[in-house]
C-alpha positions in Angstrom: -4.7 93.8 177.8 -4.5 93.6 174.0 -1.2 96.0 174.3 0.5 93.2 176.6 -0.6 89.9 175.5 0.8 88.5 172.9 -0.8 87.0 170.2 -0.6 83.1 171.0 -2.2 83.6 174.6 -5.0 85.8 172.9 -5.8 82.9 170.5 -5.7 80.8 174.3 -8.1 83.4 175.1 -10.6 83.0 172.6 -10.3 79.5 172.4 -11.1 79.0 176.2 -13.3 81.4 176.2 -15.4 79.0 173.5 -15.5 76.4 175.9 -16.9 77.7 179.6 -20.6 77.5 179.9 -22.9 79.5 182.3 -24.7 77.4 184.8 -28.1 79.0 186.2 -30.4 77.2 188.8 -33.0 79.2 190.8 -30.4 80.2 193.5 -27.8 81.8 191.2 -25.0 81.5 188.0 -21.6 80.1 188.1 -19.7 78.8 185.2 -18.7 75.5 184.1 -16.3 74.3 181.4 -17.0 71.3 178.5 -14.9 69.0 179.1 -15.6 66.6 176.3 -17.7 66.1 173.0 -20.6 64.3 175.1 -21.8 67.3 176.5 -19.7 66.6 179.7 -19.2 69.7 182.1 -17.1 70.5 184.9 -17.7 72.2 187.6 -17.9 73.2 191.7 -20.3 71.4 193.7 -21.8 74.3 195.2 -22.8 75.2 191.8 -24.3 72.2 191.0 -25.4 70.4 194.2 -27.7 68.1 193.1 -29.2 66.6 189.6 -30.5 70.0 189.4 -32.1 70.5 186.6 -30.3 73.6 185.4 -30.3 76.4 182.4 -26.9 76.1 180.7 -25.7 79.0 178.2 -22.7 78.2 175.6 -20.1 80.2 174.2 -22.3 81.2 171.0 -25.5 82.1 173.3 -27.2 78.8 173.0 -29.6 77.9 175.9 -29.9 74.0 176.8 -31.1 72.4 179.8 -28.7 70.1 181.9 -29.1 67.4 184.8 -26.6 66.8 187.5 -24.4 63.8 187.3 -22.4 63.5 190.2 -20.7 65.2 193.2 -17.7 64.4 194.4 -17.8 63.5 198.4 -14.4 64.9 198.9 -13.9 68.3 196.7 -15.6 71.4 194.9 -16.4 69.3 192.6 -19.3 68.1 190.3 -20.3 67.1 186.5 -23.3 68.2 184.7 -24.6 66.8 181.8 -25.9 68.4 178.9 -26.9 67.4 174.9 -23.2 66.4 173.0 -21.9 69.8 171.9 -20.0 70.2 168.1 -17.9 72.4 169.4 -14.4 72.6 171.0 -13.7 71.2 174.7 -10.8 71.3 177.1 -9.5 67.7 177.1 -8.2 67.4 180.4 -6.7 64.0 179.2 -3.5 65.9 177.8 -3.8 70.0 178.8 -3.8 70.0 182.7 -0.3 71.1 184.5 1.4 70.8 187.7 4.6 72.5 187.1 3.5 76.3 188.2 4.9 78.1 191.0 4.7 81.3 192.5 4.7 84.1 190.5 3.5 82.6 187.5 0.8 84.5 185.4 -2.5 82.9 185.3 -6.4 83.8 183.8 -9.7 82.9 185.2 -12.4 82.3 182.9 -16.1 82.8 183.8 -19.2 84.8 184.4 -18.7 87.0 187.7 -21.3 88.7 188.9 -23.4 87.8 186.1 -20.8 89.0 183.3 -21.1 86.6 181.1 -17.8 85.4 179.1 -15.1 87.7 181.6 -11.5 87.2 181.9 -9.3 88.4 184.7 -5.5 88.1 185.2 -2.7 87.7 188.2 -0.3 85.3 189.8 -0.2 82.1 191.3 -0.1 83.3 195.2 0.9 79.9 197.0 0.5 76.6 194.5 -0.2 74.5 198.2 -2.4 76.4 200.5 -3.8 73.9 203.1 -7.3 74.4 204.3 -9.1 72.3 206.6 -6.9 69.3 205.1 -7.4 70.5 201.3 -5.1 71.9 199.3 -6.2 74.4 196.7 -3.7 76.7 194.3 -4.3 80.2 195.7 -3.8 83.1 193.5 -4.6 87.1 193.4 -7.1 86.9 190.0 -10.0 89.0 191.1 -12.7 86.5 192.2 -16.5 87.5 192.3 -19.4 85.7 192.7 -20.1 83.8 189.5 -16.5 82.7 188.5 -17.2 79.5 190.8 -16.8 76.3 188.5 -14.2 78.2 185.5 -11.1 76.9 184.8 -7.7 78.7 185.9 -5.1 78.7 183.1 -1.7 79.1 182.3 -0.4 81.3 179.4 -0.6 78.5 177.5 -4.0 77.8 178.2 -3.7 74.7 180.1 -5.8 74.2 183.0 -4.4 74.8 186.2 -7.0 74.5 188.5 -10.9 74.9 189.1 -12.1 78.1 190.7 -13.9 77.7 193.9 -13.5 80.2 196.4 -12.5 83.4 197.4 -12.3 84.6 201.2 -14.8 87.2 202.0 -14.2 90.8 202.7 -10.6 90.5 202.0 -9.0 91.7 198.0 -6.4 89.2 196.2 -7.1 85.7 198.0 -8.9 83.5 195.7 -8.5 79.6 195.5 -8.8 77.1 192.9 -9.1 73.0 193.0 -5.8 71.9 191.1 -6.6 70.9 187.9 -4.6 67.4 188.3 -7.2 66.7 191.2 -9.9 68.0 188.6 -9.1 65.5 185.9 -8.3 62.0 188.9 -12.4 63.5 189.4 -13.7 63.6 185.8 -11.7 60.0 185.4 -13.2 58.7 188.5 -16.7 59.7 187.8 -16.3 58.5 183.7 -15.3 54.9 185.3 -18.8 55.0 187.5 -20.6 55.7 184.4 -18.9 53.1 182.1 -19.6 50.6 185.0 -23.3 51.4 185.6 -22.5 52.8 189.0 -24.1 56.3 188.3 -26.5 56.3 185.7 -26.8 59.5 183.7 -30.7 60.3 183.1 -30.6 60.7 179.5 -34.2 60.4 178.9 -34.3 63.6 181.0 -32.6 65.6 178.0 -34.5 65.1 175.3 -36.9 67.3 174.1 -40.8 65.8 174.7 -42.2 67.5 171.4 -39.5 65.9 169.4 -40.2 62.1 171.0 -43.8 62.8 171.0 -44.2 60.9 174.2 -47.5 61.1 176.8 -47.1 63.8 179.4 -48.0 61.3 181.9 -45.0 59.6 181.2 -42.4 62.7 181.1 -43.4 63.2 184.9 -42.7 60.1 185.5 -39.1 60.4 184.4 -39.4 63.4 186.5 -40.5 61.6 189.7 -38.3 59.0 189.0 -35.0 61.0 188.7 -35.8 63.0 191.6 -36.5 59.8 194.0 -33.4 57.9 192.7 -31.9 61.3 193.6 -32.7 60.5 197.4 -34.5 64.0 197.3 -38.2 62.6 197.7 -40.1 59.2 198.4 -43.5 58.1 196.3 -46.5 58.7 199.1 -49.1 58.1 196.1 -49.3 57.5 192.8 -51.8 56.5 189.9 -49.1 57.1 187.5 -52.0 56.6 184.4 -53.4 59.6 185.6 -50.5 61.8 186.3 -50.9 62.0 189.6 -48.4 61.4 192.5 -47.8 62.8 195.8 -44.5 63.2 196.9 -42.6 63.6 200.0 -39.3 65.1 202.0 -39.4 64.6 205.0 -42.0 66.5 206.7 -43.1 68.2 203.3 -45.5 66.9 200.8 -45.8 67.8 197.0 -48.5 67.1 194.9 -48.0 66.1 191.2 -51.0 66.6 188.9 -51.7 66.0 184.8 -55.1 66.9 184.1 -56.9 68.5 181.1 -54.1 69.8 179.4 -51.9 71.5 182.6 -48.6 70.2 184.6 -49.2 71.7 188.0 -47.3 71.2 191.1 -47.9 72.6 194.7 -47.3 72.2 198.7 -48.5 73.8 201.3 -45.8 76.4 203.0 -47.4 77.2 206.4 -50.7 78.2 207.9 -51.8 81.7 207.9 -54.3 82.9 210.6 -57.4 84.8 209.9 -55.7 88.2 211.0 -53.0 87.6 208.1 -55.3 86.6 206.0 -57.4 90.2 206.5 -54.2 92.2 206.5 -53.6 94.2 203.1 -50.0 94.9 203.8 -49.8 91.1 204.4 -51.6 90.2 201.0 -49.5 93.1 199.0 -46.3 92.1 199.9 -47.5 88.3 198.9 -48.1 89.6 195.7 -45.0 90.9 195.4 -43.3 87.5 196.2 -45.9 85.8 194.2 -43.9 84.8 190.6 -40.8 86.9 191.4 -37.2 85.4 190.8 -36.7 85.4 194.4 -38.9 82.3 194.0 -38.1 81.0 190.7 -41.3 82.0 189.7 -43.6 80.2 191.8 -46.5 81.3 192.3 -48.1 81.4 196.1 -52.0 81.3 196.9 -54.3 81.2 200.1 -55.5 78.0 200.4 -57.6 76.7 203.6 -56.2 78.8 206.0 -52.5 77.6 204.6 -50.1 79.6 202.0 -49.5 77.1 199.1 -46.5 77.6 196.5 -47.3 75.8 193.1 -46.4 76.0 189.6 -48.0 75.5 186.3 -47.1 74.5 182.9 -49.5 73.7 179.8 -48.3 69.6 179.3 -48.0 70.4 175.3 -44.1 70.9 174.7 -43.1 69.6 178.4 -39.9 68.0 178.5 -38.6 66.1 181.6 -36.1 68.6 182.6 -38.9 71.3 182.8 -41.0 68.9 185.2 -38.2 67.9 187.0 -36.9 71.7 187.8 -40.7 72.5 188.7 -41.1 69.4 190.9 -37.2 70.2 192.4 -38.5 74.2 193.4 -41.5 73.5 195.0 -39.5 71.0 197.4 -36.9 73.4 197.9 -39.4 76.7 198.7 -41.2 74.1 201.4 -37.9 72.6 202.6 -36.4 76.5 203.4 -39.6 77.4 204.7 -39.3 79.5 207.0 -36.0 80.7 206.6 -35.9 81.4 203.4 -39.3 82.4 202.0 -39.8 83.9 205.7 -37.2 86.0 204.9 -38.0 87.3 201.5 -41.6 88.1 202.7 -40.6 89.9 205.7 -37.6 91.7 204.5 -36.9 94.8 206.2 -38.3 94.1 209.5 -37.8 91.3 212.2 -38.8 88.1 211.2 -41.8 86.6 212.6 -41.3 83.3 215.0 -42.1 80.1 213.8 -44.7 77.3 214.9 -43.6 75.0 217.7 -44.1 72.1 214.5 -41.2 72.9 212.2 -43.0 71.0 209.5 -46.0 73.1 209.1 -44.9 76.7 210.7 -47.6 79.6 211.5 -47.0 82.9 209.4 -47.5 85.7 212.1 -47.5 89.2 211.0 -44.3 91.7 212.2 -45.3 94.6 214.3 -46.9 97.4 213.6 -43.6 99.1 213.9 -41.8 96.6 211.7 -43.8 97.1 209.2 -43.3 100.9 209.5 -39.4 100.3 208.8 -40.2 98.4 205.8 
């Protein structure tokens, strides 16, 4: 590329380059880009669904956390929020276009695949593709999993559109939000913030060994970011003792400060005695047990019921730490059993669950299943 670029677009190059992040949750990494000096990133919705929390990974290797701010209801869209950055942003105020057309020669920036800090290059393939009432810029860059949430540019580097998608099994048909509908969103959402409409949790990012504030009172930011979320209600609380007891619909979390450890754990489903005795069972538990598959979680026989739960030591905890532990353990329960079903049983047919969605049985695959694992 260095042979045919000339030496303004790679300056572009680097200086775009400085300003995408890498966004990691427990499901996966897309990118994001700063879009201003208050920490402020852009990016798709599906790669920031909710206030998260996620890992987020500058330009120069830095590692901060960052909370979800908003999504939009209408696009890929979403912002999340991380500590004010010192270095450069893409200022969609004043270097977004609208004037492309086909032909035109344009990079994504991002992390496909997991490759951190990649840029690919080809043509604007139809600037108006319609999609179930949405238009999106589609072009033949090479998409891959990962580029989600990076900015599409022109050779002078401004932004032409947000990467979202690309169609599956098929080479050279990627899309991209236009980037004119990207900065109406940041606009829209910096307007909602300025008029106390969405409330950014703040308190969230700072670091709890710097403030020096009571572990019993980081969880409760937690708690309270994740129920003004609308992703759990308060069942119980003594908040003075660090406890609460949260719930999602049919699943229940319990929140616990005591003697120096931040645990959190729910109940997954019940496992019969046969399960229970069953060593193939138990090793491929273990397996499961604190793997990235599961973020890390760890899973234990409690009672005659399989209980996911996480532990921290409360010295050093910050909010977005409680918050992501509190955020997993709902999810694992909530995907139960489709997801963790899935993971533990890989390989053979999946077990059938419970006539109570809310508390399925684990039943054990066939002998033959097992045999194909």
């Amino acid at each position: 590329m260095d042979e045919v670029l000339s030496d303004p677009v790679r300056a572009m190059m680097r200086l775009r380059s400085s300003q995408i992040v890498a966004i990691q949750d427990t499901k996966g990494v897309g990118t994001g880009v700063l879009v201003g000096p208050d920490g402020w990133v852009l990016t798709n919705k599906h790669v920031a669904p909710s206030i998260g929390p996620y890992r987020v990974v500058l330009a120069d290797g830095k590692d901060m956390h960052g909370v979800g701010v908003h999504q939009s209801a209408h696009h890929d869209l979403a912002i999340v929020k991380i500590a004010p950055s010192t270095g450069s942003f893409l200022d969609l105020g004043a270097e977004v276009t609208d004037e492309h057309h086909v032909g035109e020669e344009v990079y994504a920036l991002g992390h496909p695949r997991g490759c951190r800090f990649s840029v690919a290059r080809g043509i604007i393939s139809n600037p108006y593709r319609e999609i179930e009432k949405e238009y999106f810029i589609q072009t033949d860059v090479n998409i891959n999993p990962g580029n989600s949430g990076g900015p599409l540019v022109d050779r002078a580097g401004k932004l032409v559109g947000i990467v979202t998608m690309m169609l599956s099994n098929a080479q050279g048909l990627g899309f991209a939000v236009p980037g004119h509908v990207a900065a109406d969103y940041l606009r829209y959402v910096r307007r909602l913030v300025r008029h106390g409409v969405v409330k950014v949790p703040e308190a969230l990012l700072q670091k709890a060994e710097a403030e020096q504030v009571p572990a019993e009172d980081i969880v409760r930011q937690a708690v309270n970011a994740l129920v003004e979320a609308g992703k759990a209600s308060i069942e119980e609380e003594k908040p003075e003792e660090g406890f609460f007891k949260l719930k999602q619909r049919s699943v229940v979390v319990e929140v616990r400060c005591h003697e120096g450890l931040f645990t959190v754990s729910g109940q997954l489903a019940a496992v019969g005695p046969s399960e229970r005795a069953d060593a193939r069972f138990l090793t491929k538990l273990l397996e499961l047990s604190g793997s990235r598959d599961v973020g890390g979680a760890s899973f234990s026989l409690r009672e005659g019921a399989l209980v996911a739960g996480l532990m921290r030591p409360t010295a050093g905890l910050s909010g977005l730490e409680a918050l992501w532990a509190l955020d997993l353990v709902l999810h694992l329960a909530l995907e139960w059993p489709t997801k963790l079903h899935a993971l533990l049983f890989s390989g053979g047919p999946q077990a059938q669950a419970s006539a109570d969605p809310g508390y399925p049985i684990l039943t054990l695959p066939t002998d033959e299943a097992w045999r194909r694992m």
